[in-house]
DODRENMAR-56017 format. One line per 4 residues: number of its first residue (from 1); their letters; for each residue x, y, z of N, C-alpha, C, O. Coordinates in Angstrom, 3 decimals, decimal comma. Layout:
% DODRENMAR-56017
NUM = a = X Y Z X Y Z X Y Z X Y Z ~ ...
This chain:
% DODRENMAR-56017
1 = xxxx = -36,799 -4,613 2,441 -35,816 -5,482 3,067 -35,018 -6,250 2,010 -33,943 -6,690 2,419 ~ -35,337 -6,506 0,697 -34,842 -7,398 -0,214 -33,949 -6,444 -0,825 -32,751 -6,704 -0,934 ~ -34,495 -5,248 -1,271 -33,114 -4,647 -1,599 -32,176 -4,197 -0,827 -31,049 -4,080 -1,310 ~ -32,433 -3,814 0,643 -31,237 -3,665 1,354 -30,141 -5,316 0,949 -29,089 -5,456 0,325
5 = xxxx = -30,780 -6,008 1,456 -30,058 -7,216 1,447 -28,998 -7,520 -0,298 -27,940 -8,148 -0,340 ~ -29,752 -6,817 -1,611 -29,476 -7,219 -2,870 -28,357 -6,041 -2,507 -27,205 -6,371 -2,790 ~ -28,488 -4,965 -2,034 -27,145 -4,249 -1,654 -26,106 -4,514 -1,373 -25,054 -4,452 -2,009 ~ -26,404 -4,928 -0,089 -24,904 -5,691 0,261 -24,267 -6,747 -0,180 -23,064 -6,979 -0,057
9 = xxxx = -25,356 -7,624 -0,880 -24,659 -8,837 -1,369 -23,538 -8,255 -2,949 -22,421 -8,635 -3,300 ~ -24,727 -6,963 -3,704 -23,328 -6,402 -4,218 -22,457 -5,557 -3,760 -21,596 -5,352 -4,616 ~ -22,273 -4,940 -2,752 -21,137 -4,147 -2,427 -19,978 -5,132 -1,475 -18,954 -4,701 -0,945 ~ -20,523 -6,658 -1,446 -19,560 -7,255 -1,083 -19,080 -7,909 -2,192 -17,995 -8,490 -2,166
13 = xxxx = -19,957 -7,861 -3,403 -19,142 -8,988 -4,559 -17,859 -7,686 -5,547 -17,013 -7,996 -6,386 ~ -18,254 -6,039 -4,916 -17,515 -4,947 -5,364 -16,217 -5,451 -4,530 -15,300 -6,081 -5,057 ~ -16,260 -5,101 -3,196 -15,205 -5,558 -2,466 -14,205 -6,449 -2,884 -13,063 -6,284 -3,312 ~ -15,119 -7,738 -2,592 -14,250 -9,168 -2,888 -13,467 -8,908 -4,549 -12,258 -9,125 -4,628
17 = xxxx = -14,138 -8,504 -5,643 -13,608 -8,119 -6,978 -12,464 -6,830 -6,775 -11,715 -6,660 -7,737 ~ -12,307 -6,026 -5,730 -11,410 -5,141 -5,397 -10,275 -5,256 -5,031 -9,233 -4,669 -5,324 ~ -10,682 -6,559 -3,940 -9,194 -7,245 -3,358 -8,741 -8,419 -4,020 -8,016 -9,194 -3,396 ~ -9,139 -8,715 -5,466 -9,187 -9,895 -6,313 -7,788 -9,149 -7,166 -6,660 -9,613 -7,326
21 = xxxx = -8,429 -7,687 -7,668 -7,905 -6,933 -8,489 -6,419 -6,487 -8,255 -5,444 -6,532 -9,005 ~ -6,607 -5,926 -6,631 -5,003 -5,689 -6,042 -3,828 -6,777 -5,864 -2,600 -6,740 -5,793 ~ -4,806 -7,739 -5,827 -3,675 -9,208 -5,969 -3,489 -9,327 -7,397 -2,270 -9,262 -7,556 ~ -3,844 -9,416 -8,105 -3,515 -9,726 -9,294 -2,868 -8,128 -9,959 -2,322 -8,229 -11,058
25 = xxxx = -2,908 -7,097 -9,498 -2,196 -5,899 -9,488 -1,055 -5,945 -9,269 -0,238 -5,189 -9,795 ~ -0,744 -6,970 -8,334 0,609 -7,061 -6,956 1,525 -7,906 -7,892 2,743 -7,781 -8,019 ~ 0,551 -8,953 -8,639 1,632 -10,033 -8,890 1,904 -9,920 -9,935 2,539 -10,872 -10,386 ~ 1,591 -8,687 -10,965 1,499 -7,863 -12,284 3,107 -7,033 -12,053 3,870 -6,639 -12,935
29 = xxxx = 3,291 -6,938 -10,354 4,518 -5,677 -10,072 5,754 -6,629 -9,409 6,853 -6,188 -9,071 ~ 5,262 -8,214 -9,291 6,502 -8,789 -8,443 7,526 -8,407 -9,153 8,301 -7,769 -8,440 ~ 7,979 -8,528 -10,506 9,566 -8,412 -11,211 9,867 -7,140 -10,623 10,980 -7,017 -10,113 ~ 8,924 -5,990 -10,599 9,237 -4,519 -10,175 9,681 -4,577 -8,652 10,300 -3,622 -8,183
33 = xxxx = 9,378 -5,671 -7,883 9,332 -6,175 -6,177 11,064 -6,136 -6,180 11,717 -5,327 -5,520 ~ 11,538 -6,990 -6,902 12,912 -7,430 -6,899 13,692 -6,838 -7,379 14,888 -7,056 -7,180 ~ 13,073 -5,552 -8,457 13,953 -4,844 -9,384 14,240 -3,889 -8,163 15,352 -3,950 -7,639 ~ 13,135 -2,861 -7,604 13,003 -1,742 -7,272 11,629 -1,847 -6,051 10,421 -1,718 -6,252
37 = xxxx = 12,054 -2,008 -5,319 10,796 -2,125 -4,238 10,410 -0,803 -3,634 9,393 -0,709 -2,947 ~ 11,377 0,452 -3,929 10,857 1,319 -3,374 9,643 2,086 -4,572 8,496 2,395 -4,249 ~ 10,087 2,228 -5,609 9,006 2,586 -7,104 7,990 1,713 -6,892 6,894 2,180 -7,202 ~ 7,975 0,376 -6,383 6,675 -0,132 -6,212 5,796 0,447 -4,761 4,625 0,780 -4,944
41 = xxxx = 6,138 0,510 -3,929 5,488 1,049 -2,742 4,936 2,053 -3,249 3,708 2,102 -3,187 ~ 5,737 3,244 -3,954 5,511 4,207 -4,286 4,282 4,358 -5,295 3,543 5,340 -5,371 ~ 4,226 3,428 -5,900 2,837 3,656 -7,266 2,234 3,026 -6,314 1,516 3,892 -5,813 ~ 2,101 2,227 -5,846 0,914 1,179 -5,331 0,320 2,009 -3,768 -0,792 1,643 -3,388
45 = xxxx = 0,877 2,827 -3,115 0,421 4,051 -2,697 -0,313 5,161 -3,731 -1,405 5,725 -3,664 ~ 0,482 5,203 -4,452 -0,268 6,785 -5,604 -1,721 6,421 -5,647 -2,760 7,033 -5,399 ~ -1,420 5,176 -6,060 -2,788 4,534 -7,183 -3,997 3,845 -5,843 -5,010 3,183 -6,070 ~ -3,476 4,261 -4,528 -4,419 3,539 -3,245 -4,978 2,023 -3,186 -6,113 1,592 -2,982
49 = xxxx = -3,433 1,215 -3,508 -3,204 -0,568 -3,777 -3,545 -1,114 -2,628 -3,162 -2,272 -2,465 ~ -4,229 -0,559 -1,678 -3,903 -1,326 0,416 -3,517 -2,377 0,530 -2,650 -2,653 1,359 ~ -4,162 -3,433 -0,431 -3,401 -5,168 -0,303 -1,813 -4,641 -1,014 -0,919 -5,133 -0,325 ~ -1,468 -4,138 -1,706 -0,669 -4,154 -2,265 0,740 -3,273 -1,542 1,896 -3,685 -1,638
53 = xxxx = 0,318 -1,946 -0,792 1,041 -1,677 0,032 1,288 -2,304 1,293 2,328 -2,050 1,901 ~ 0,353 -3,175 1,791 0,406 -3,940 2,722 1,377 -4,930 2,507 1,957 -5,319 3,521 ~ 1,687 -5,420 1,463 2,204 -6,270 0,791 3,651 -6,345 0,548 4,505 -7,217 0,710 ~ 3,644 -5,231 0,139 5,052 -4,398 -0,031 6,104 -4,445 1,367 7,221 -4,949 1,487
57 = xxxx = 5,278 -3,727 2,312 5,954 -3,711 3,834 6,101 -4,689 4,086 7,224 -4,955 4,513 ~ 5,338 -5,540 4,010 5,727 -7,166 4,654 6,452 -7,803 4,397 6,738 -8,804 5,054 ~ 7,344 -7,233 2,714 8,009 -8,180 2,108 9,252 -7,161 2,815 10,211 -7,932 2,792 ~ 9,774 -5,824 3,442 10,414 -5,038 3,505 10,850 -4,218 2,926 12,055 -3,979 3,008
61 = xxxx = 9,904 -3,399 2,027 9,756 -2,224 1,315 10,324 -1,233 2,400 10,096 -1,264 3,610 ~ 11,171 -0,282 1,653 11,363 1,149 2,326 10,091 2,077 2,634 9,857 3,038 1,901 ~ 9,274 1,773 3,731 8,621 3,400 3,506 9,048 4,730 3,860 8,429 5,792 3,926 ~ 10,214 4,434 4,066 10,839 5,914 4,190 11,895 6,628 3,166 12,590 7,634 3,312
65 = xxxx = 11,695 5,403 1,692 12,195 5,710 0,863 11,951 6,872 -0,025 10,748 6,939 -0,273 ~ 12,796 8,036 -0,734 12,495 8,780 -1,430 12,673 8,638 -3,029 13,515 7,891 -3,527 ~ 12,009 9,235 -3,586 11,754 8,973 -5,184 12,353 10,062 -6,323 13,268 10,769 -5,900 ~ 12,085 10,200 -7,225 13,291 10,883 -8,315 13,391 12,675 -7,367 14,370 13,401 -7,199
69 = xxxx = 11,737 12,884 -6,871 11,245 14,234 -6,603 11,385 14,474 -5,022 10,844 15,427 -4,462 ~ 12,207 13,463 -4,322 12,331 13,752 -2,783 11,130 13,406 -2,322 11,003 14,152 -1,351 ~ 10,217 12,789 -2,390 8,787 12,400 -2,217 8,989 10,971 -1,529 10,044 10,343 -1,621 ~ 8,039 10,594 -0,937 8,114 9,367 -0,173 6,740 9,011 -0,319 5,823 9,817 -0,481
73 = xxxx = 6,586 7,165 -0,224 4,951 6,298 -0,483 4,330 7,415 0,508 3,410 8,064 0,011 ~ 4,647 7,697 1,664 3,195 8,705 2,142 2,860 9,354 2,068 1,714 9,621 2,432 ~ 4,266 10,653 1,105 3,465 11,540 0,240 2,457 11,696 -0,745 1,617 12,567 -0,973 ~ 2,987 9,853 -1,632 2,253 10,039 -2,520 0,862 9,388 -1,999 -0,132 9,459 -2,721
77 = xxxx = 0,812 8,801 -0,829 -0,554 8,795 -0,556 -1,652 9,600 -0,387 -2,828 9,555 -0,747 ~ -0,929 10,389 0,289 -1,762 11,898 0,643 -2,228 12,619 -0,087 -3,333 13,138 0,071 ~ -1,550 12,780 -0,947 -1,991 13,503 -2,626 -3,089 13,123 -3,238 -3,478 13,848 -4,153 ~ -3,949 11,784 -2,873 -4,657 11,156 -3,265 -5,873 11,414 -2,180 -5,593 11,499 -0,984
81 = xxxx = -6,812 11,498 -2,499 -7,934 11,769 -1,399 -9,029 10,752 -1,594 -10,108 11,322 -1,756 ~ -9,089 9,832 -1,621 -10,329 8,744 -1,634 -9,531 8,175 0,010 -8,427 8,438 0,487 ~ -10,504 7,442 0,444 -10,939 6,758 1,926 -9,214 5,352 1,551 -8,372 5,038 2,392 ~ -9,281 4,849 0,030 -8,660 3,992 0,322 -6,868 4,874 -0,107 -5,872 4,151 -0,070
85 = xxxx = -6,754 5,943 -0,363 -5,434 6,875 -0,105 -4,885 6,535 1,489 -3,798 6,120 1,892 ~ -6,102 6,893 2,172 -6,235 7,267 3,578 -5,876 5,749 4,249 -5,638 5,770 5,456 ~ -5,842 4,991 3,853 -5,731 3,586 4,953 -4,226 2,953 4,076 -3,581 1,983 4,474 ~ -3,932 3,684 2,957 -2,404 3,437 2,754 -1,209 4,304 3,598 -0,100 4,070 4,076
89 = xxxx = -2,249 5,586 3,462 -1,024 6,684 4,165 -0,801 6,180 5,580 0,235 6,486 6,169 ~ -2,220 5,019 6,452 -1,686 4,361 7,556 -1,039 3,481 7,981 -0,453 3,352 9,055 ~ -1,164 2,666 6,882 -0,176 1,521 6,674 1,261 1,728 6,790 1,984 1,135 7,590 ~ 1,861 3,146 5,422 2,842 3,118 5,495 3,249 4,294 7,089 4,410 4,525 7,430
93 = xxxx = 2,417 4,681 7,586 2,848 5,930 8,863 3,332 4,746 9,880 4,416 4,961 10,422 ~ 2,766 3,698 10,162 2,670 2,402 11,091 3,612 1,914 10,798 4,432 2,019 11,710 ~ 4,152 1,160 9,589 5,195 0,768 9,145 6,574 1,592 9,454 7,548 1,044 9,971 ~ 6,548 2,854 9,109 7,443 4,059 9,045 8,307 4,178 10,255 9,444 4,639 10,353
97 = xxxx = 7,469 3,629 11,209 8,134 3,641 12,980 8,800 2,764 12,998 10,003 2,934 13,192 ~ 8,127 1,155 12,751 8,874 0,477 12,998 9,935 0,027 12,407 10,637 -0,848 12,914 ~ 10,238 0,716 10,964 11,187 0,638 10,029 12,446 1,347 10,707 13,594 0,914 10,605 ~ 12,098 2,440 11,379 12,710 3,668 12,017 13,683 2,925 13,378 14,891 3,158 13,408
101 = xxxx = 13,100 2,123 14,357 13,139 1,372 15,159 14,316 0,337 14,727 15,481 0,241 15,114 ~ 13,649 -0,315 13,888 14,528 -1,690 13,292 16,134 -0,497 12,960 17,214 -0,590 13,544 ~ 15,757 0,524 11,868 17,185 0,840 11,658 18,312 1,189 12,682 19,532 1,034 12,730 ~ 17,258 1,783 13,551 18,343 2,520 14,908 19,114 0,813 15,535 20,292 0,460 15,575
105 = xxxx = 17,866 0,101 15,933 18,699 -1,184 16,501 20,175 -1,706 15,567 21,274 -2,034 16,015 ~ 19,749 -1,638 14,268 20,898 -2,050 13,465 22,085 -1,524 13,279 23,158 -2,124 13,216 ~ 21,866 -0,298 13,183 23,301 1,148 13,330 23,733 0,461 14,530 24,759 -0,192 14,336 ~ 23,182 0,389 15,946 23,607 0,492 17,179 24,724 -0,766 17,448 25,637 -0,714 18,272
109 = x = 24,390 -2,032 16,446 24,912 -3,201 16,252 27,095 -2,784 16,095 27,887 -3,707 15,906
């Protein structure tokens, strides 16, 4: 019972040091935020950033933006196969609609 418990107490101090890392990842890329927000979505997808793509959209990142290679953040998510690839490629698929949504309302203006 003590090591289950010594488990979790480290795979939550892994965690908490994970989402410590992507913030301080994020705020490593703000100048890149203002320069170029779509190159940032785009690495911070490659590299499976979730606070950081999360981050991105919220501020109004393109995820339907394309890159030098016609590629878009959910391509380059996909390309990536770990669990945390997989909860960026949802972020930006979720995002992707309502980006889609917002533009049509705005054309229609």
């Amino acid at each position: 019972e003590g090591r289950g418990e010594e488990r979790r107490a480290e795979e939550r101090r892994v965690e908490e040091g994970r989402g410590e890392d992507e913030w301080r990842w994020c705020e490593e890329r703000l100048v890149e935020l203002f320069v170029t927000s779509t190159l940032t979505v785009h690495l911070a997808a490659a590299e499976a950033r979730v606070l950081a793509v999360s981050f991105l959209l919220g501020v109004s990142a393109d995820p339907t933006s394309k890159d030098r290679w016609n590629g878009t953040p959910l391509d380059d998510a996909l390309r990536g196969g770990t669990l945390y690839h997989h909860y960026c490629g949802k972020l930006i698929q979720g995002n992707s609609v309502h980006h889609a949504a917002a533009t049509c309302v705005e054309a229609s203006r």
